[in-house]
N, C-alpha and C positions, 0 to 999 in steps of 0.2 A: 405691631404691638410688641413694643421688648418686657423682658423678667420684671422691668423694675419698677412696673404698675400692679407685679400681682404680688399680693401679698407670702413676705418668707415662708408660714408656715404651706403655703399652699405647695410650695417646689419643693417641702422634704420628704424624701422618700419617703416610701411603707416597706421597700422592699428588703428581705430579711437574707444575709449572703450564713450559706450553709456549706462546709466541707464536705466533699465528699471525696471517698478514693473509686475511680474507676481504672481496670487493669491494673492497679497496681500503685496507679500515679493520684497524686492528692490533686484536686481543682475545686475549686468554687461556682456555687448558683447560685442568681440571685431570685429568691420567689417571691410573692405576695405572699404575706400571713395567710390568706385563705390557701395558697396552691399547695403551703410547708403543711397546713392541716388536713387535707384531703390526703400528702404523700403519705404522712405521719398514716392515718385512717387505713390507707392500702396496703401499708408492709405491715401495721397489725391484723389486717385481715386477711394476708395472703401469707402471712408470718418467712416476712422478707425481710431483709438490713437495706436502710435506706440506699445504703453503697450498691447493692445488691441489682434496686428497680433502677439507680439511674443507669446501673452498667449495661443493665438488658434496654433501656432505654434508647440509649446511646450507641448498641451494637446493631440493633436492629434494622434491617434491611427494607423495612415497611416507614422506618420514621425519614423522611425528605426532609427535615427542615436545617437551616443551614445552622446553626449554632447548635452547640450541645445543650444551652439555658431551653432553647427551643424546643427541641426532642424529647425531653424530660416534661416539659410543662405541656405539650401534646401528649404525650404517655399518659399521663395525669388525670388529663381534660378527656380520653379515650375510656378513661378507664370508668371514670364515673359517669361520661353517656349509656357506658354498654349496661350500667347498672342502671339505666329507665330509657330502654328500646326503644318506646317512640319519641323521648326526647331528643334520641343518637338518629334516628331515621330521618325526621326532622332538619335537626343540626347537619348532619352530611349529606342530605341535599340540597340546602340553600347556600352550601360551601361549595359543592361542585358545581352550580349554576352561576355561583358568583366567579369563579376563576377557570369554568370552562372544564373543569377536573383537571387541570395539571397541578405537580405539584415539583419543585425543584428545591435540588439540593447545591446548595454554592459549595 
């Protein structure tokens, strides 16, 4: 099945590209409106600069995932399991059973 059976609006993005500086250096993410609003929710509640969560994001020795788009948006997704424990206990074990618990970094 190629593109040009499904209808244009169906292939336009939602995904919202936001600046950020990490170390120093300017790059772009691109998020879902829901993941800009969750980041948006966590630096006011941890009273952090967006620049701030993706740099610890991004620096952390805990995040595997191969992109920095990746890291940040598991930062994100980490952050608002831990805020409903059995939703995170849950979620992080049908993630290690489904890949075995490994996780790599490219």
């Amino acid at each position: 099945m190629g593109t040009e059976s499904v209808p244009s609006e169906t292939l336009r993005s939602t995904l919202v590209t936001k600046n950020v500086m990490i170390n120093g250096r300017r790059t772009s993410v691109k998020l879902e409106p829901t993941e800009l609003a969750a980041l948006n929710a966590i630096c006011a509640r941890e009273k952090l600069s967006i620049h701030e969560f993706c740099k610890r994001a991004d620096d952390s020795p805990r995040r595997q995932e191969a992109s920095r788009t990746g890291r940040i948006r598991m930062a994100i997704l980490e952050y608002c399991l831990a805020q409903t424990p059995t939703l995170a206990t849950a979620a992080l074990a049908s993630h290690a059973s489904a890949d075995g618990g490994s996780h790599r970094r490219g």
